[in-house]
Kinemage of the C-alpha trace (Angstrom):
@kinemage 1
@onewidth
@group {chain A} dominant
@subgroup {mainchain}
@vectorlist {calphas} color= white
{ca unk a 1} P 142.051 129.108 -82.253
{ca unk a 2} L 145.125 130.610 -83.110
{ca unk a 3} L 146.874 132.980 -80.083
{ca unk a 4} L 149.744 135.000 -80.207
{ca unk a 5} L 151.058 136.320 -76.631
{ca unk a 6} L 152.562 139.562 -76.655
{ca unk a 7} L 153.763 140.335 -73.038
{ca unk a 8} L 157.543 141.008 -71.759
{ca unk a 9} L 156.798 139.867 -68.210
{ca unk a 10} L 158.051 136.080 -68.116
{ca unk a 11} L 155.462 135.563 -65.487
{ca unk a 12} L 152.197 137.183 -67.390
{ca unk a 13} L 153.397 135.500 -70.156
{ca unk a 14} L 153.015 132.022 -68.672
{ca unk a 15} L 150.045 132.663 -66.531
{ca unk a 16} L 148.320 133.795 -70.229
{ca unk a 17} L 149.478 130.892 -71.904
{ca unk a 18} L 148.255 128.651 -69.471
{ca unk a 19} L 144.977 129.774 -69.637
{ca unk a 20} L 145.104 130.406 -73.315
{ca unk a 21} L 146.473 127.103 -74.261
{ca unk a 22} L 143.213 125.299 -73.643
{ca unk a 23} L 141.706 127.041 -76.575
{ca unk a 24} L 143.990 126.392 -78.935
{ca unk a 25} L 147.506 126.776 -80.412
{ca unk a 26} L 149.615 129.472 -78.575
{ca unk a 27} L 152.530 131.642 -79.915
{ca unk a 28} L 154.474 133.855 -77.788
{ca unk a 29} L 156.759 137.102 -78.402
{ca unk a 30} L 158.561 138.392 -74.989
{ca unk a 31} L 158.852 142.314 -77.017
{ca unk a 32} L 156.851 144.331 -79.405
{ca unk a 33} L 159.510 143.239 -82.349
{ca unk a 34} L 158.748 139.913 -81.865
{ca unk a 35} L 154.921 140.641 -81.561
{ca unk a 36} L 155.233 141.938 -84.796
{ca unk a 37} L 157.563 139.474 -86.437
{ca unk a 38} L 154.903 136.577 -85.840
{ca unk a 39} L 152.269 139.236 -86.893
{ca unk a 40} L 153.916 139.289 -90.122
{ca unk a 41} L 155.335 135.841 -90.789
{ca unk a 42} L 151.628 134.948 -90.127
{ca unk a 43} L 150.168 137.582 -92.716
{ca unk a 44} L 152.822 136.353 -95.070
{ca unk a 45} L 152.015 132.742 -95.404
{ca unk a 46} L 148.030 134.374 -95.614
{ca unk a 47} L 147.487 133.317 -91.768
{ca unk a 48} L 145.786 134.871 -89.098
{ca unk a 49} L 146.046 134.926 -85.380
{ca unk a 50} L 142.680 134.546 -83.883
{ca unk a 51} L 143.567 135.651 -80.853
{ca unk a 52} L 146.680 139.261 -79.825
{ca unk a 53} L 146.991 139.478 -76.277
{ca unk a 54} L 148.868 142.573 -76.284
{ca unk a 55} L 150.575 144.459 -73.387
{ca unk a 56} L 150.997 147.816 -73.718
{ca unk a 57} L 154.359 148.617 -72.117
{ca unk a 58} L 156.853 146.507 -73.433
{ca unk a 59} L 160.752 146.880 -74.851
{ca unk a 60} L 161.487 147.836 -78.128
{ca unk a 61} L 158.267 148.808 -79.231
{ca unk a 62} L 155.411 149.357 -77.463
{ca unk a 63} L 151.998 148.044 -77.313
{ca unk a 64} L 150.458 151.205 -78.849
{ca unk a 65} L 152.437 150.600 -82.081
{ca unk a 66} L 152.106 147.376 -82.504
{ca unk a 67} L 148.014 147.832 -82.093
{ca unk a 68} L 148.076 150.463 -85.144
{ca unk a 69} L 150.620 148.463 -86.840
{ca unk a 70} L 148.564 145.241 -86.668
{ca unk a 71} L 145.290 147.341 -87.493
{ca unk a 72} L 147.137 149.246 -90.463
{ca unk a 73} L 148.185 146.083 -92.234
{ca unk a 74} L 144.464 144.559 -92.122
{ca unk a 75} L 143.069 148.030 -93.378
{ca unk a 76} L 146.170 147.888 -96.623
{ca unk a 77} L 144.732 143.487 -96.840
{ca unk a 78} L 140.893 144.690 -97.045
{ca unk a 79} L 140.574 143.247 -93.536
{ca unk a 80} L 137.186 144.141 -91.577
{ca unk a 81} L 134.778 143.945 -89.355
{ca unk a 82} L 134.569 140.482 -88.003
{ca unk a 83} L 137.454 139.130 -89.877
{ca unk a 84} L 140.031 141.493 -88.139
{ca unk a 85} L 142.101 139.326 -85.284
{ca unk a 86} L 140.483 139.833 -82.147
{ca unk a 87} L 143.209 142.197 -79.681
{ca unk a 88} L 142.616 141.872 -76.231
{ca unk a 89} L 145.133 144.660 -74.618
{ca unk a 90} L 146.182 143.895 -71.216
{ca unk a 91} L 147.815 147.076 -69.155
{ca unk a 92} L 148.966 147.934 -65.924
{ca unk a 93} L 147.261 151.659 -66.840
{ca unk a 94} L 143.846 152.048 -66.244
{ca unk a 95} L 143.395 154.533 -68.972
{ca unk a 96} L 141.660 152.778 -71.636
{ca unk a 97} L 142.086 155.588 -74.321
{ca unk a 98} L 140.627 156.397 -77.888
{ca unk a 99} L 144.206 154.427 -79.123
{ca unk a 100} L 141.925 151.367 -79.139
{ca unk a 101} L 138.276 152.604 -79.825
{ca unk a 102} L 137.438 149.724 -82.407
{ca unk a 103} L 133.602 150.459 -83.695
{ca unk a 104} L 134.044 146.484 -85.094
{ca unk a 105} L 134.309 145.358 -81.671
{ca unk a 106} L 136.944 143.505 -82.189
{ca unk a 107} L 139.190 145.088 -79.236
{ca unk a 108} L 138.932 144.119 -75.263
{ca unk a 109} L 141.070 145.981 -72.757
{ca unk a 110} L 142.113 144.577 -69.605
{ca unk a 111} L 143.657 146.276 -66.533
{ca unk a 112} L 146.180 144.251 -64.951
{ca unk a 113} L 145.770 141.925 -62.704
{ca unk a 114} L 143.917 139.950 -64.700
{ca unk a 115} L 141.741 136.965 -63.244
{ca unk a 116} L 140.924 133.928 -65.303
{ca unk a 117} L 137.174 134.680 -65.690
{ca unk a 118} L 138.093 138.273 -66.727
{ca unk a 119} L 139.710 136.467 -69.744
{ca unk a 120} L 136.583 134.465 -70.087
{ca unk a 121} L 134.544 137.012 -70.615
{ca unk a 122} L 136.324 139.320 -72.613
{ca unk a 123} L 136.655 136.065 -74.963
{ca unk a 124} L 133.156 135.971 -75.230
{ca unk a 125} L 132.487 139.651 -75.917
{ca unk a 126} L 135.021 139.137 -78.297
{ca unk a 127} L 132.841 136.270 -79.703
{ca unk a 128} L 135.722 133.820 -79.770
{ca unk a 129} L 133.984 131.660 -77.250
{ca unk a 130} L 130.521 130.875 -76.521
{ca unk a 131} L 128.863 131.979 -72.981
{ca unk a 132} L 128.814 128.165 -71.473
C-alpha cells in the first residue's frame, strides 16, 4: 500500500507513520503544500497513493482544500468509485461536515485522538484491509 501522511503536528505525524508503516510504503508532508506536491508528483508519474491521511488544520493550506483539490484532479483523470485514493481525514473538530460526504465511500473521518484500532477499522471500512 502506498500512504501519504498529511499532518503538521511532528508528533501525529510519527505516531501515524508508525502505525501506517506496517502496511506499506509511507510518505509524509508536514503542510498542505507539501500534501499536495506528493499528490501531484504522484499523479504525474501516473501513481497513486493508496492511502491520504489528511488533517484538516494545517499551515499553508488547509485540509479542506487539499480534500477538493485531491478529489478535483481524479474527477478531470476519469477517477471513480473504487479507484479514487482512499482519504481518511483526521481532525481535532468533531464536525464531520458535507465537505467530505463521498457517496463512493472512499472517505473515513476521524476525531482526534485517534487510537490504533480506530485506524484499523476505518482501514477496513475503507476496504484497504481485510477484517482479521
Amino acid at each position: 500500500m502506498r500512504i501519504l501522511i498529511a499532518e503538521d503536528d511532528y508528533a501525529s505525524r510519527v505516531y501515524l507513520n508508525s502505525i501506517l508503516s506496517k502496511y506499506g510504503s509511507v510518505k509524509l508532508a508536514s503542510n498542505g503544500i507539501e500534501a499536495l506536491d506528493a499528490f501531484f508528483e504522484e499523479a504525474g508519474n501516473n501513481n497513486t497513493f493508496d492511502l491520504i491521511c489528511l488533517d484538516i488544520m494545517m499551515p499553508k493550506v488547509d485540509g479542506i482544500k487539499v480534500y477538493k483539490s485531491i478529489r478535483e484532479e481524479e474527477e478531470r483523470r476519469g477517477i471513480e468509485g473504487a479507484d479514487k485514493a482512499k482519504i481518511l481525514i483526521t481532525s481535532a473538530l468533531a464536525d464531520t461536515t458535507d465537505n467530505f460526504k463521498d457517496a463512493s465511500g472512499s472517505t473515513c473521518y476521524l476525531v482526534k485522538p485517534i487510537t490504533v484500532e480506530q485506524i484499523r477499522e476505518a482501514l477496513i471500512e475503507l476496504k484497504l484491509i481485510e477484517v482479521e
